[in-house]
N, C-alpha and C positions, 0 to 999 in steps of 0.2 A: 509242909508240902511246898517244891517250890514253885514258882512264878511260871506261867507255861506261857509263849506266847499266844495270842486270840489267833486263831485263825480264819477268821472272817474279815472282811476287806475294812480297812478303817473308812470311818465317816467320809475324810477327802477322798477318798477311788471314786472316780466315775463311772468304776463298774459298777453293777445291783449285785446281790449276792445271788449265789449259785442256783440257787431256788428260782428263784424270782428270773435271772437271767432264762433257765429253762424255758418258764411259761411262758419267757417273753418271746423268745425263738418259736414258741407254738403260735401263740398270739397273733404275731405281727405277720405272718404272709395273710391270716384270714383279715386283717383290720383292710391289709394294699387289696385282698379280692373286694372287701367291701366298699371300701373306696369306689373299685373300678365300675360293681354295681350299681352302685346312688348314682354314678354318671352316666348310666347308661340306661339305667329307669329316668334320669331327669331329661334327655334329650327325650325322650320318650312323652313322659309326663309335656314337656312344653310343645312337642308335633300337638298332641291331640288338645291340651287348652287351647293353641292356635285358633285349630278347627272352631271347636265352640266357642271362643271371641269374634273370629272373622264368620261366623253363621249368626252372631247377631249386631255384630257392626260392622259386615263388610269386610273386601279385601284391604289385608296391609301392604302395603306397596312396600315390598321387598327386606330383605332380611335385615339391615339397618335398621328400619325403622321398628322392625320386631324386637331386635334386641332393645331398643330404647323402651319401649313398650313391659315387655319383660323385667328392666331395671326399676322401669319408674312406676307402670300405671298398675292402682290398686288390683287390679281386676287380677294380678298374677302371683300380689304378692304371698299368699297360700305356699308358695313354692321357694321361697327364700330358705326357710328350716333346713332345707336337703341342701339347697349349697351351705348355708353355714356350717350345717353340719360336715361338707366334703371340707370346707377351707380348715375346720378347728383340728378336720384330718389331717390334711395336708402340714398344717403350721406344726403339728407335735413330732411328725415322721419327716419332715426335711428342713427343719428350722435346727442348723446348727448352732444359733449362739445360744438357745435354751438346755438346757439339762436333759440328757435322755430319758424317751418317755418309759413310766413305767409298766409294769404288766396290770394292776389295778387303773392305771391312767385308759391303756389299751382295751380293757375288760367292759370298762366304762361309756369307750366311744362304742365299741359293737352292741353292746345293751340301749344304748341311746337309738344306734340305725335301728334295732329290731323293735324297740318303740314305738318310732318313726313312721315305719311302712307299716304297722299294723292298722288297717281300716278298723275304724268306728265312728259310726256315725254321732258319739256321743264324745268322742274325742277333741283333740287340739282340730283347729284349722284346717290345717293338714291331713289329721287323719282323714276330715269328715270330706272334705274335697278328693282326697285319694280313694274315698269309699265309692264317689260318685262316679269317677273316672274308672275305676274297676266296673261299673253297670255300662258306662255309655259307652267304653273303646277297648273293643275285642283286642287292640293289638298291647294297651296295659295291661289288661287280663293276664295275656299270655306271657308277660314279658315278668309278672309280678310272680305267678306261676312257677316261669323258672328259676325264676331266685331263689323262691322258695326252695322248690327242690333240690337248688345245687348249695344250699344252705344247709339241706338236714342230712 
């Protein structure tokens, strides 16, 4: 029988194969919506911790000082996971000099978000303060809500 060549992309192409390309084309507009979500629950999430920080130590004199506050003081770090998790977003979908990401890479971050936002109070850090924040501010609630829903 003779030698046929492979038709599949050799190891050097920086394409993925055909398969995997597909899913990746399905994948990747939902991973950029979920991006846009985590950021848009996270200004969210930091209005209403605000609130319940400056309800027990007072006003922060002005958004500088918030953000310093948010970067550094424990009392917020609970909320770091959701950006780490947007930047690990960010660095796989617009960091050129890495390898494009794959559709298990892609698969991986949106299992990681739905993790993430899932409250329990017997959870990570995170869940169990997002579980709290879900009781105390109608406007998470609502906001968690529709994610949900534009999720399923």
């Amino acid at each position: 029988m003779p030698d046929t060549p492979d038709p599949t992309p050799s190891a050097s192409s920086n394409e993925p194969p055909r398969d995997d390309a597909a899913e990746l084309a399905e994948i990747l507009p939902r991973l950029d919506a979920v991006r846009g979500d985590l950021l848009s629950l996270h200004r969210v999430l930091l209005h209403a911790e605000r609130v319940r920080y400056e309800k027990l130590f007072g006003r922060i004199n002005g958004n500088g000082a918030f953000l310093q506050l948010a970067l550094h003081d424990p009392w917020f770090t609970w909320l770091r996971p959701m950006m780490k998790l947007v930047s690990e977003i960010d660095s796989r979908l617009l960091d050129r000099g890495q390898e494009p990401i794959t559709a298990p890479e892609a698969a991986a971050l949106l299992a990681e978000a739905r993790r993430l936002l899932r409250p329990d109070a017997e959870g990570s850090g995170f869940q169990q303060e997002f579980q709290q924040l879900l009781q105390d501010s109608p406007e998470v609630a609502v906001m968690h809500r529709q994610l949900v829903r534009d999720r399923e």
